[in-house]
C-alpha distance (Angstrom), angle and dihedral (degrees) to the residues before:
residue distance angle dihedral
X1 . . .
X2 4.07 . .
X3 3.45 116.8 .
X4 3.84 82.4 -129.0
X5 4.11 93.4 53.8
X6 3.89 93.2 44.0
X7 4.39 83.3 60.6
X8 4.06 86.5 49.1
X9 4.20 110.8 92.9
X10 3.66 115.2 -101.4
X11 4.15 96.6 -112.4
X12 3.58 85.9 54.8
X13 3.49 95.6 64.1
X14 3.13 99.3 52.2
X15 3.53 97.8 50.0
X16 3.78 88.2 55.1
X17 4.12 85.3 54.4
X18 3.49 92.8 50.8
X19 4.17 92.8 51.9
X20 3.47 81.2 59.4
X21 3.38 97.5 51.2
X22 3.37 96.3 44.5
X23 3.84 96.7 46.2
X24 3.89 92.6 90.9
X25 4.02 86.2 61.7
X26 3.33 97.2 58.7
X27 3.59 89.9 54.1
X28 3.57 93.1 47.3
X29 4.14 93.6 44.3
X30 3.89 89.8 54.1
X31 4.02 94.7 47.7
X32 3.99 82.3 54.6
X33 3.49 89.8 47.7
X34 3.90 91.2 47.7
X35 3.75 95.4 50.4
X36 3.54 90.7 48.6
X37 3.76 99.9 50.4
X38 3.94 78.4 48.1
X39 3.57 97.0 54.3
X40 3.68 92.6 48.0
X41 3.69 91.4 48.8
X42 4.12 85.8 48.4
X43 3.79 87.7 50.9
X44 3.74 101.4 42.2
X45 3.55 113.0 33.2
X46 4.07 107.8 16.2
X47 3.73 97.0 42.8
X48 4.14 89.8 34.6
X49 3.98 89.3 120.2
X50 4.02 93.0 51.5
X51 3.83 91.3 53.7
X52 3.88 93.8 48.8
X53 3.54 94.4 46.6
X54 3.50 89.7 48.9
X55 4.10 89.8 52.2
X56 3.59 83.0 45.7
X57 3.54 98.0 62.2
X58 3.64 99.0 38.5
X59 3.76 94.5 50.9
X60 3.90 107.1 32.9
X61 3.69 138.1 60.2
X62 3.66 131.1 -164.7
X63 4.21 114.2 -145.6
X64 3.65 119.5 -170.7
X65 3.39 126.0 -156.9
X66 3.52 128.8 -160.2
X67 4.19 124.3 -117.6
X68 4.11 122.4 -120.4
X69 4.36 104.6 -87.2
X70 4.10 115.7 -110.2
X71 3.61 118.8 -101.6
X72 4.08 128.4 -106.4
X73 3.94 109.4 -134.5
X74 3.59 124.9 172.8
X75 3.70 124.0 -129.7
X76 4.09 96.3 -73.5
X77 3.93 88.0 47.1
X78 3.72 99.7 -107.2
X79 4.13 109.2 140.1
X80 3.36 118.0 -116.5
X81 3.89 86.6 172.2
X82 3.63 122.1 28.0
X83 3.75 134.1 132.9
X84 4.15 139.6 -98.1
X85 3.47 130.0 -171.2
X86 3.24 117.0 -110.7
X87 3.72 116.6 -153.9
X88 3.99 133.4 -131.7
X89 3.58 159.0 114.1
X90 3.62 145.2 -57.0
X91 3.67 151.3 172.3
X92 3.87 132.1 -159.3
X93 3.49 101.8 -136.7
X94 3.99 90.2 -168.4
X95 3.80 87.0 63.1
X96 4.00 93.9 60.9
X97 4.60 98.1 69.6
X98 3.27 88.0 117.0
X99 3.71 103.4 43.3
X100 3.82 96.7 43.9
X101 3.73 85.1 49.3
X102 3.80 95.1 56.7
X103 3.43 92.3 40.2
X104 3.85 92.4 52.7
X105 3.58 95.2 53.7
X106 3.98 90.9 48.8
X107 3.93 91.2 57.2
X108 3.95 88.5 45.7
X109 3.99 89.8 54.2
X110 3.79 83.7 39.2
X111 3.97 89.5 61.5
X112 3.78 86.9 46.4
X113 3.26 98.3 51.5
X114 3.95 87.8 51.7
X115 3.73 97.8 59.6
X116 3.70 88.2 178.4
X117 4.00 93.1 70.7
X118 3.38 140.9 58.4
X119 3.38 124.2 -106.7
X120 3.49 112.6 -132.8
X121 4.02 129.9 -133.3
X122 3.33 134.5 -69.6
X123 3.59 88.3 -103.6
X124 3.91 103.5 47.0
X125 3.98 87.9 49.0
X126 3.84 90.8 56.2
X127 4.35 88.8 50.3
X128 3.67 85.8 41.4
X129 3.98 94.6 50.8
X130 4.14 94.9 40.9
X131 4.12 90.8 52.6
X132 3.70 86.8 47.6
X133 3.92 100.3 51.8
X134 4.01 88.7 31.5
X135 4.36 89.3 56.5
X136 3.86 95.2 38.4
X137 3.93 88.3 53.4
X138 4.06 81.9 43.8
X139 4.01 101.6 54.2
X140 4.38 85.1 41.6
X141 3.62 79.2 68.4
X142 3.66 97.7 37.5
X143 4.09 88.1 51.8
X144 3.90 88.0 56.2
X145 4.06 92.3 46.3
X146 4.17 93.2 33.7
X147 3.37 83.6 -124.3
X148 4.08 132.7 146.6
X149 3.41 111.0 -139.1
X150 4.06 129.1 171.2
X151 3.78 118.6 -167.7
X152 3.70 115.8 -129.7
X153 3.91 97.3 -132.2
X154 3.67 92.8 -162.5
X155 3.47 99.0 62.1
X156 3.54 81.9 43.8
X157 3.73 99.6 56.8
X158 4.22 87.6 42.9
X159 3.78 84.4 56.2
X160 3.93 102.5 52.9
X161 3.65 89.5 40.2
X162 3.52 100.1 52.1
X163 4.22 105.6 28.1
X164 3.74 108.2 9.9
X165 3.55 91.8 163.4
X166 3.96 95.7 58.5
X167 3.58 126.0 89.1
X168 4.15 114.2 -90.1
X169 3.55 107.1 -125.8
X170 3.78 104.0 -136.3
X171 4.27 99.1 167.3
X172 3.50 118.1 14.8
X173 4.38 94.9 176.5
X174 3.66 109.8 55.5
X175 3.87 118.2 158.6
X176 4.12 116.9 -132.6
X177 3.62 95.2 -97.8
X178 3.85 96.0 48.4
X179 3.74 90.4 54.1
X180 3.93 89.1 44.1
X181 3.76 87.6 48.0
X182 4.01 94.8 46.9
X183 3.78 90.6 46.8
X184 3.67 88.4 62.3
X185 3.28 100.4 44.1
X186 3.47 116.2 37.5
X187 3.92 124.0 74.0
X188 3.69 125.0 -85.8
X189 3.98 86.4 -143.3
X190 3.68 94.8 42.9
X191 3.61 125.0 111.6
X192 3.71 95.5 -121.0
X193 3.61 115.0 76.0
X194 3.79 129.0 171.4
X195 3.53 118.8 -137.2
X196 4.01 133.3 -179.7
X197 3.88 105.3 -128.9
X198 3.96 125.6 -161.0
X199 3.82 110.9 -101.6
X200 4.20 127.0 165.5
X201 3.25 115.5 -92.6
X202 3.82 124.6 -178.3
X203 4.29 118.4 -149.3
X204 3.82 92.6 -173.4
X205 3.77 92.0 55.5
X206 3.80 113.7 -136.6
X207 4.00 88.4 -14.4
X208 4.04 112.2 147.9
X209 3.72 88.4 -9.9
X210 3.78 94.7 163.2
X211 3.89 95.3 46.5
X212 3.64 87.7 46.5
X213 3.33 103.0 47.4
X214 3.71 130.2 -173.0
X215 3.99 144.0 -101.1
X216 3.46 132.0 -120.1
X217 4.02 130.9 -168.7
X218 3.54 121.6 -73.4
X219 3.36 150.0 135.7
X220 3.90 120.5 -65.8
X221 3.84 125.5 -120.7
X222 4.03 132.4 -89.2
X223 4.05 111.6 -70.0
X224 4.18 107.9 -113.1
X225 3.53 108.0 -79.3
X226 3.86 92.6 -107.8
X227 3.30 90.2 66.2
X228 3.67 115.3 100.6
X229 3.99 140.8 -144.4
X230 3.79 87.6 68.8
X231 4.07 83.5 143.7
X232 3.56 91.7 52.8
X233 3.80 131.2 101.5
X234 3.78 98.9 -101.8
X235 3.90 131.3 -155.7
X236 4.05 113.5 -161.4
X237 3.62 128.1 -161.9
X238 3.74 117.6 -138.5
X239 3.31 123.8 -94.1
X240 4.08 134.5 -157.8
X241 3.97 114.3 -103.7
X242 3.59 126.5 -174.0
X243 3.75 111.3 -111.5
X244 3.88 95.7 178.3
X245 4.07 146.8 18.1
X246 3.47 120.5 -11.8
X247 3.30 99.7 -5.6
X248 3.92 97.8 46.0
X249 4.08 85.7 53.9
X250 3.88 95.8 42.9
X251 3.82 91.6 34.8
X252 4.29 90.2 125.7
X253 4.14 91.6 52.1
X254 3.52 96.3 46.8
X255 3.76 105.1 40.8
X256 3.79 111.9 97.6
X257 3.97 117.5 -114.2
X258 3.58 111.0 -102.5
X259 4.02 129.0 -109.1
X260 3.32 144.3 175.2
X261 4.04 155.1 135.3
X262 3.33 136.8 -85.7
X263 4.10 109.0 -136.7
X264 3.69 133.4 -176.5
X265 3.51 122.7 -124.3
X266 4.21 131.9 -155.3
X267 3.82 120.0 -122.5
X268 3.85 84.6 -93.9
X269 3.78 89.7 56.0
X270 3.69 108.1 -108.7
X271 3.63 137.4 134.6
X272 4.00 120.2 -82.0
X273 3.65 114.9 -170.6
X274 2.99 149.9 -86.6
X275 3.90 109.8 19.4
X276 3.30 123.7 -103.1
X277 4.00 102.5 -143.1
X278 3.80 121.4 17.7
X279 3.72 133.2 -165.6
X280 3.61 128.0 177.1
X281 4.11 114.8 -140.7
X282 3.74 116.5 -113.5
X283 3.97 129.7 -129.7
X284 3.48 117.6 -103.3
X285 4.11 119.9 -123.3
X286 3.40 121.3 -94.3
X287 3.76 118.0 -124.4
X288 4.23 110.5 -139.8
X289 3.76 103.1 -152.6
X290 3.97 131.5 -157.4
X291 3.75 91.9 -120.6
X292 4.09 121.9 115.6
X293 3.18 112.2 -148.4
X294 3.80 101.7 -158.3
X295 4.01 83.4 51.4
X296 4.27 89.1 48.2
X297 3.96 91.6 44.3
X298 3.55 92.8 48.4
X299 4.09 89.9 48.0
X300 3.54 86.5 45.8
X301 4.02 96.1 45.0
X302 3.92 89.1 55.0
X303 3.87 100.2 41.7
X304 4.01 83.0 55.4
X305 3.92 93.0 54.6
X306 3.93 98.4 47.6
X307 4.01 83.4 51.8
X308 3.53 90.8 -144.4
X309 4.02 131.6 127.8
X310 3.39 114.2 -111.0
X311 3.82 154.1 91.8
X312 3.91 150.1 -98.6
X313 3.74 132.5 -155.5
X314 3.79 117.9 -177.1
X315 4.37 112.8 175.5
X316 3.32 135.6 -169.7
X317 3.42 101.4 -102.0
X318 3.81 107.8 -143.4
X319 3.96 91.7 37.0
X320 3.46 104.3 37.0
X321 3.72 88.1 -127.9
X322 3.75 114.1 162.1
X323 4.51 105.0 -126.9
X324 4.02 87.8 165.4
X325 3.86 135.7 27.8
X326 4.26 95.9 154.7
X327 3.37 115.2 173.3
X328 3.96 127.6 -171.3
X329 3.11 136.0 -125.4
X330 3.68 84.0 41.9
X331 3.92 129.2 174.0
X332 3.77 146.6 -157.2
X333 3.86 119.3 -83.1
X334 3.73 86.7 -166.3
X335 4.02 86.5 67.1
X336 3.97 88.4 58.6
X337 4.29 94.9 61.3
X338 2.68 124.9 125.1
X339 3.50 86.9 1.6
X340 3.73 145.8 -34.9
X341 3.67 120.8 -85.6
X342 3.45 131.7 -146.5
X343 3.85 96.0 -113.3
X344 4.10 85.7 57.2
X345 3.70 94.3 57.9
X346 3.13 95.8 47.1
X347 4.09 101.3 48.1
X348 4.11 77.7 40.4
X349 3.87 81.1 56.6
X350 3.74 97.1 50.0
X351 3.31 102.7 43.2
X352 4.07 97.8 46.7
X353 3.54 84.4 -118.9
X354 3.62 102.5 150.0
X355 3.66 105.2 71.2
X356 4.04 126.5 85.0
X357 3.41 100.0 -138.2
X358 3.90 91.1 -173.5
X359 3.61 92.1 79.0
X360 3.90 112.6 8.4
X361 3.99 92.0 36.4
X362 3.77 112.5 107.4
X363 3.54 123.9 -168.3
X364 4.10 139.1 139.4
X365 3.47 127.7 -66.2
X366 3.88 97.2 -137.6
X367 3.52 102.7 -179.4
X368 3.52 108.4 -22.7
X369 3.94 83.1 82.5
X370 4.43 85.4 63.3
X371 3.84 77.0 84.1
X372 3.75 92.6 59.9
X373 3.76 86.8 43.7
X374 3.69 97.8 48.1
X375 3.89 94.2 51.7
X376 4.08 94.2 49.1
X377 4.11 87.6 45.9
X378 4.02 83.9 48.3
X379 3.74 106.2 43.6
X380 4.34 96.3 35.8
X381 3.84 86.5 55.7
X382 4.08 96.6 -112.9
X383 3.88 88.5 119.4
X384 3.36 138.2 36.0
X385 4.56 118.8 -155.8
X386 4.18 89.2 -111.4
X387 3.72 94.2 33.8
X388 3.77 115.7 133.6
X389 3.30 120.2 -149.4
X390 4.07 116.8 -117.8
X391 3.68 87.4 -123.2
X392 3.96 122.7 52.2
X393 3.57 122.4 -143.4
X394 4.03 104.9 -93.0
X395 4.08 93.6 157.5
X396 4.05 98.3 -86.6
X397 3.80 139.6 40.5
X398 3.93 126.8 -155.5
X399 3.93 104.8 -120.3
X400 3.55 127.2 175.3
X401 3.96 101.2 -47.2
X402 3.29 97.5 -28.8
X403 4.11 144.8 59.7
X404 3.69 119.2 -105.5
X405 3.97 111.2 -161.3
X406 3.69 131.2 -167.6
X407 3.58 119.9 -117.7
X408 4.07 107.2 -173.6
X409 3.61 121.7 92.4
X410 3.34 124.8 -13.2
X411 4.21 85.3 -30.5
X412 3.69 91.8 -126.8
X413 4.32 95.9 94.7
X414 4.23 90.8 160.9
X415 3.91 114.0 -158.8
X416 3.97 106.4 -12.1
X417 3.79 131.3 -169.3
X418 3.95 118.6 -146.4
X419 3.71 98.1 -88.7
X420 3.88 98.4 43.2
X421 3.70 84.5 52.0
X422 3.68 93.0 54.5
X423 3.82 84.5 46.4
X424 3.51 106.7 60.1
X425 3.63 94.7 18.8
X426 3.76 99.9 -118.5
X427 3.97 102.2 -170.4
X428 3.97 91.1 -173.7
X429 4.14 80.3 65.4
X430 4.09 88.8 49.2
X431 3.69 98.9 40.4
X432 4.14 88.2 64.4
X433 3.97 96.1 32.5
X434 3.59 82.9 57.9
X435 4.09 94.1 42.6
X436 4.21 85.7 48.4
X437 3.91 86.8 47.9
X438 3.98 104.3 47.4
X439 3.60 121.4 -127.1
X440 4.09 89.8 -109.0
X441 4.12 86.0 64.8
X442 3.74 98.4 46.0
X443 4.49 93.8 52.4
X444 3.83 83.6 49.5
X445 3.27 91.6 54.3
X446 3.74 98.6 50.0
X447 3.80 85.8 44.8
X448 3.39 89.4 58.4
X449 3.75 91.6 56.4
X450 3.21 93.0 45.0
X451 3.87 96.5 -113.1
X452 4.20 88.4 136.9
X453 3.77 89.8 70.3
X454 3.70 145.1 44.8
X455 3.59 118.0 -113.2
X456 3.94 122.3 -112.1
X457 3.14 109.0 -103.6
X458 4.32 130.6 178.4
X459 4.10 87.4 -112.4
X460 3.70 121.0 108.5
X461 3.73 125.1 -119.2
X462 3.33 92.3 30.8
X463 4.13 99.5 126.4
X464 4.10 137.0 142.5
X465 3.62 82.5 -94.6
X466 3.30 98.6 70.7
X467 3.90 102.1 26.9
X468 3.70 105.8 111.4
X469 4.01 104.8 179.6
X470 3.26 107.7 126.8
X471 4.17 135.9 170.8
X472 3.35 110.1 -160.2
X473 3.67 126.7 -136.1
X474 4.10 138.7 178.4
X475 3.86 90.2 -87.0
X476 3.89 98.3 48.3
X477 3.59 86.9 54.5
X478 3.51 98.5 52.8
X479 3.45 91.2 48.7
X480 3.68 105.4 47.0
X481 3.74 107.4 21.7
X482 4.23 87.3 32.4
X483 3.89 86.0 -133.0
X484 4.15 142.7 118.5
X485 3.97 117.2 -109.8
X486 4.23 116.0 -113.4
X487 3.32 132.8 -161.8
X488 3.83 90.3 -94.4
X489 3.24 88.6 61.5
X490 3.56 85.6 59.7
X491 3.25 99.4 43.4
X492 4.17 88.8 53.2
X493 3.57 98.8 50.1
X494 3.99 90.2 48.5
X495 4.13 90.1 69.6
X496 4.13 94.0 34.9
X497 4.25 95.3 -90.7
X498 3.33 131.2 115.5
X499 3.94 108.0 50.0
X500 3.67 106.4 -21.4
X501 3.86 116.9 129.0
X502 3.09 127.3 -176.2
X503 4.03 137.7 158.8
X504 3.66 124.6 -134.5
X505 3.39 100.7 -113.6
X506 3.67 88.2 58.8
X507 3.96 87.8 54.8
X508 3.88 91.0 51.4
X509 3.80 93.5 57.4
X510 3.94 84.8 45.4
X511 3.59 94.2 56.3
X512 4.09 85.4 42.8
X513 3.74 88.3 51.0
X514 3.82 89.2 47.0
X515 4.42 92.4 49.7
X516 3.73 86.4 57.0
X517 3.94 95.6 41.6
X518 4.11 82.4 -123.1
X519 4.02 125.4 126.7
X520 3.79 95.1 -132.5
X521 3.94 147.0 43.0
X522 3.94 128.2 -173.3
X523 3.94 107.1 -143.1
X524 3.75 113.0 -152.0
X525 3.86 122.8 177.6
X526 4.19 88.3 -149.0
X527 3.41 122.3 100.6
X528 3.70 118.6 -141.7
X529 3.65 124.9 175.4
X530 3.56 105.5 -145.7
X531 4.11 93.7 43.4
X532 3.62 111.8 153.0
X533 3.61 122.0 -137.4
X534 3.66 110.0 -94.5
X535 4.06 125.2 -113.5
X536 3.80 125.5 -159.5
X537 3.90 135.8 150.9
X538 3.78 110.4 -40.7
X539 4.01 117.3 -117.5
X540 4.13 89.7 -120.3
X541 3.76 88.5 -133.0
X542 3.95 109.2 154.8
X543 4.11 115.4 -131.9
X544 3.29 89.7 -102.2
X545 4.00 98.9 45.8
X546 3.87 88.5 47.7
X547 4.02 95.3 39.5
X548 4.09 82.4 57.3
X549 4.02 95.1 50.3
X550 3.23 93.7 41.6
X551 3.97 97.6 54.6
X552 3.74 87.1 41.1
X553 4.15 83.3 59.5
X554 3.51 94.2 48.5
X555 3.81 92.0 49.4
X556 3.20 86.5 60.0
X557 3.38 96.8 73.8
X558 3.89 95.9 35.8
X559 3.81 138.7 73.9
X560 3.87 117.2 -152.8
X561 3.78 128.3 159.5
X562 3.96 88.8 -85.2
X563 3.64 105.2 36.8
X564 4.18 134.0 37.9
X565 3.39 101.8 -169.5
X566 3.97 120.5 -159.6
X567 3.52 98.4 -117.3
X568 4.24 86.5 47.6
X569 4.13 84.8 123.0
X570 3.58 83.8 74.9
X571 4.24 85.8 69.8
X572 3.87 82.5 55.7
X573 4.16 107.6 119.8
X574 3.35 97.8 -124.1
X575 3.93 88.8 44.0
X576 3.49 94.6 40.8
X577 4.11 119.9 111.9
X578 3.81 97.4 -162.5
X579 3.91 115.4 -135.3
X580 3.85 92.7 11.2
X581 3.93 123.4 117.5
X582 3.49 124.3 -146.0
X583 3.99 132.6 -165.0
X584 3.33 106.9 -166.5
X585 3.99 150.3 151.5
X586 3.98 130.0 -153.2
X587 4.01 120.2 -163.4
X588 3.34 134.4 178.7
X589 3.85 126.6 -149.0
X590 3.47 146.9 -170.5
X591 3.35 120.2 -134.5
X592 3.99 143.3 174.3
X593 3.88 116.5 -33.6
X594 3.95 80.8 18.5
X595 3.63 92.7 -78.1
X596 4.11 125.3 162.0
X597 3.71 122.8 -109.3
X598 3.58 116.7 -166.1
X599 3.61 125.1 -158.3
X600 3.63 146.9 -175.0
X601 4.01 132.7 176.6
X602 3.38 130.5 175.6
X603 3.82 154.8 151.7
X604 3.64 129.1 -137.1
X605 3.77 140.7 -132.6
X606 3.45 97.7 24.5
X607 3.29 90.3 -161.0
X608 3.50 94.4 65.4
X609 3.97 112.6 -4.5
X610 4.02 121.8 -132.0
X611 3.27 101.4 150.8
X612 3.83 142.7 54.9
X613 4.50 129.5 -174.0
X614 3.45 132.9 178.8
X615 3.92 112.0 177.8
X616 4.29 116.7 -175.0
X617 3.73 121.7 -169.8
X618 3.50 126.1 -167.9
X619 3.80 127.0 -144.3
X620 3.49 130.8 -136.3
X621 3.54 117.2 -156.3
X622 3.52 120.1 53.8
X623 3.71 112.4 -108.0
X624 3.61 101.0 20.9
X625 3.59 117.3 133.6
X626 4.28 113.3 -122.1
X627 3.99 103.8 175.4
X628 3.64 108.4 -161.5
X629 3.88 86.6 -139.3
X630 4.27 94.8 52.4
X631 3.84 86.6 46.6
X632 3.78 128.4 3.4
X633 4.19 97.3 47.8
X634 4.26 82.8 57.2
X635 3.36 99.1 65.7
X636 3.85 88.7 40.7
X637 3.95 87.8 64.4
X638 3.58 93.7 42.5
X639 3.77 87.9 65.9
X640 3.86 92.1 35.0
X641 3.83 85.0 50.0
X642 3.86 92.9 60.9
X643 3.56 98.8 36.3
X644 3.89 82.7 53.3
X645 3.80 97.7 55.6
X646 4.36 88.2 49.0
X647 3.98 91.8 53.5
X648 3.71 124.5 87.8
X649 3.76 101.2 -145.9
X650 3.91 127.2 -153.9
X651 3.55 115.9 -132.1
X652 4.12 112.5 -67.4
X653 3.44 118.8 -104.7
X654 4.27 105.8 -125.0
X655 3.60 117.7 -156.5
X656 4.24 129.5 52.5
X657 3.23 121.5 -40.4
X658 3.34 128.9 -115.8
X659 3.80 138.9 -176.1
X660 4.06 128.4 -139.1
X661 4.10 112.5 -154.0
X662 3.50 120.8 -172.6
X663 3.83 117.1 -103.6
X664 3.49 103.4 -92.4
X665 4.25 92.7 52.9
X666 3.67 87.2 59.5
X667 3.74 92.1 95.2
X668 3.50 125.9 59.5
């Protein structure tokens, strides 16, 4: 020891020992206090964002509602699909805390009060308490409508659990005056509000149901991107999506933009007003088709009266604009909102109902498909427009092993030239124009006009996979049926037998094709305005070739002291349109189960062509005779009929008619 420290007093060295001592705790105190001033500043300032995200999700809730659906017109702007509201009832179940609390405790003391029961737990006291306060607030509004009403406390229950923060819908099918009634009546602070939601509604009544199409529930689409809350638990109303037609295919345009609110909610998980972010919904487009609906209802009026299922397709013939797709059986959209019932699908079910046999109906030409045959025998050189054939119709015609008869008219046709043929149909003329032209000439021919495919069409569903048009040739026969072609099979697939399918639509844009002397039309179910007329590869007919098929199609619909054409009904007064003529071309076809199929296409003025029908029937009972003439071509002038008595005509040209190609279609 210092001589300096043994002077000091004794408690003062020690104190000085113990600051030594005790230095190391100092240091140790202030790194504690350092990490802990760190920590907070970690906490609070650093992680900030993660802590208000955090309170963001536990106290907020984003609710999106869906906008009003776009309207379906047809080409004049008359809605065939549009929207009404349809009126009801609701309660905000996240307005009712207080109430289901009260309520709760009542049935507990209840229970107590009881000694002799139970109680129940927690759990079933709070069900029991919400369907008790949910059905009192029901029969208050049941007293002002005299109604009886019974809550379904399942649905109930499946509701709170799963989107307490959405409206409960107590009545869904209020009539006008109830809802006017209600509105004066009940509370504007009362949990129960009425409201008049957006449901389909179509004008035209069961009008073009299958190209329509109808909507089903489901959910709505994303919010727009500026819209915020992403992060946010989210509760969605329903929305309406097309499930079918039109609407299934246009399902983006005319779904309504979505809105909504952002609320916040208490620790419980009730509402707090006012919202915090608000966005109304937005309207979806309309969607203006290319349909006519005097056109489609008098399709659909004469499908009804034959009683038969089938279809009819009439286009615009320089457009390719679709003014009927009819198909029959047909059915009531209206019976599909707000949502298909059991005893729909299964009268749907019963009555085949479901398909539209415009476009995915696939049946035989018959002898609508002569035309294809007459234009292959004409432009490869096999036939010539006067050219008799070296055997005259007597009724039958040796071919291959077996006899081929003719069935049209009286079946005895005599010596025909090409147009009288296509006339009265003569299939002993047909059966050796298609022997002279070769079965490889007469598919190519349909493939050029497209027959081998279904058109595209703005319908959904409608894919390669279930396109079954088909024009046979050697090779497909070989490799499907694992057999050689004949000259019956020839002779079949020369009048639109055999294995030829083909679906109406697909014979409408062949009779369009055929009005502008072209080998193709595009069908579109759009209307637009300014549509130019379409162009595609020319059919290389000469005048003279196309002047013969063409009177041969307009004999088909006449009957003059030389020719009785199958479609001569048509000349029938009350058939009759006066001053309009018609190119056209009945068949009748056999089918599966040996069935009739009777068709009819056509094109009309032929003066100056704007538009094109096919109509196909199909018979029921095996056996039974369905002439496309006696009652396809009808319901062809029924729809040429209206669409006559809408036109304005110019003055008819008199005299034969005669058809001006350009230069370079004067060869075939």
């Amino acid at each position: 020891m210092s001589r300096a420290a043994a002077n000091l007093p004794e408690g003062v060295l020690a104190h000085s020992a113990r600051d030594r001592r005790l230095r190391l705790f100092y240091f140790l105190t202030a790194g504690l206090l350092l990490t802990l001033v760190g920590g907070l500043v970690w906490q609070q300032l650093l992680r900030k964002e993660l802590y208000h995200e955090r309170e963001q999700r536990q106290g907020q809730r984003r609710v999106l509602v869906p906008g009003p659906r776009g309207r379906i017109l047809d080409r004049e702007g008359r809605v065939l699909a549009g929207n009404h509201a349809r009126f009801g009832v609701t309660i905000a179940l996240d307005e009712l805390a207080r109430e289901f609390r009260d309520e709760s405790r009542e049935v507990r003391q209840n229970y107590r009060a009881a000694a002799e029961a139970e109680p129940p737990s927690s759990a079933q006291l709070e069900q029991i308490a919400r369907i008790t306060v949910v059905q009192r607030y029901l029969s208050s509004v049941d007293t002002i409508l005299g109604r009886q009403t019974r809550l379904d406390p399942i649905a109930l229950q499946t509701h709170y659990r799963e989107q307490p923060l959405l409206p409960y819908f107590l009545l869904n099918d209020l009539a006008p005056e109830e809802y006017a009634r209600l509105v004066e009546q009940l509370p504007v602070s009362s949990p129960l509000q009425v409201f008049a939601a957006s449901m389909r509604e179509y004008p035209q009544g069961p009008l073009a149901a299958h190209t329509i199409g109808y909507v089903a529930a489901g959910m709505s689409r994303e919010p727009p991107e500026d819209f915020p809350g992403d992060n946010l638990d989210t509760f969605q109303l329903k929305d309406w999506a097309g499930r079918d037609g039109l609407e299934g295919k246009f399902d983006a345009t005319l779904r309504g933009g979505v809105g909504g609110v952002i609320i916040r909610v208490s620790p419980a998980g009730y509402r707090l007003n006012p919202p915090l972010v608000k966005l109304p919904p937005e309207h979806g487009g309309d969607l203006m088709t290319s349909l006519d609906a005097d056109l489609q209802a008098a399709a659909e009026t004469a499908l009804t009266a034959v009683d038969y299922a089938g279809a009819a397709v009439a286009l615009d013939v320089h457009t390719g604009e679709v003014l009927v797709l009819a198909s029959a059986p047909g059915y009531n959209l209206q019976n599909f909102t707000p949502h298909v019932g059991q005893a729909t699908v299964n009268d749907m079910d019963a009555r085949n109902a479901w398909t539209n046999r415009a476009v995915a109906g696939f049946y035989p030409p018959g002898s609508t498909f002569k035309v294809i045959t007459a234009i292959a025998a004409l432009r490869s050189g096999a036939l010539t427009p006067d050219q008799l054939m070296e055997q005259p119709c007597d009724g039958r015609i040796p071919i291959g092993n077996t006899w081929k008869t003719c069935d049209n008219g009286a079946g005895h046709h005599g010596a025909l030239s090409l147009s009288a043929a296509i006339a009265e149909s003569c299939d002993i003329y047909f059966y050796q124009a298609g022997l002279l032209t070769k079965p490889e000439v007469i598919a190519a021919e349909a493939r050029r006009f497209h027959l081998d495919r279904r058109p595209d069409i703005e319908l959904p569903f409608l894919s390669a996979k279930n396109d079954r048009s088909l024009i046979p040739d050697s090779a497909w026969k070989q490799r499907v049926q694992h057999s050689s072609w004949f000259q019956g099979d020839t002779a079949n697939m020369a009048i639109g037998q055999g294995a030829v399918l083909v679906s109406p639509l697909t014979m409408a844009c062949f009779a369009a094709s055929l009005a502008r002397d072209e080998v193709f039309t595009q069908p579109t179910l759009l209307h637009d305005p300014g549509a130019a007329t379409q162009h595609h590869e020319r059919t290389g007919l000469t005048v003279a070739q196309r002047d013969a098929l063409i009177e041969g199609m307009e004999g088909c619909t006449m009957s003059t002291s030389t020719v009785i054409g199958t479609a001569h009904s048509l000349t029938n007064p009350n058939l009759r349109i006066p001053g309009l003529r018609i190119a056209g071309k009945t068949g009748t076809a056999q089918s599966t189960g040996n069935k009739d199929v009777a068709w009819f296409i056509c094109f009309a003025p032929l003066e100056h062509p704007q538009i094109a029908i096919a109509v196909a029937l199909e018979g029921d009972k095996a056996g039974e005779t369905l002439g496309g003439g006696s009652y396809a071509a009808p319901i062809a002038q029924e729809i040429l009929r209206k669409w006559n008595e809408k036109q304005t005509h110019a003055p008819v040209p008199t005299g034969p008619v005669r058809f001006t190609l350009p230069p370079e279609s004067a060869t075939p």
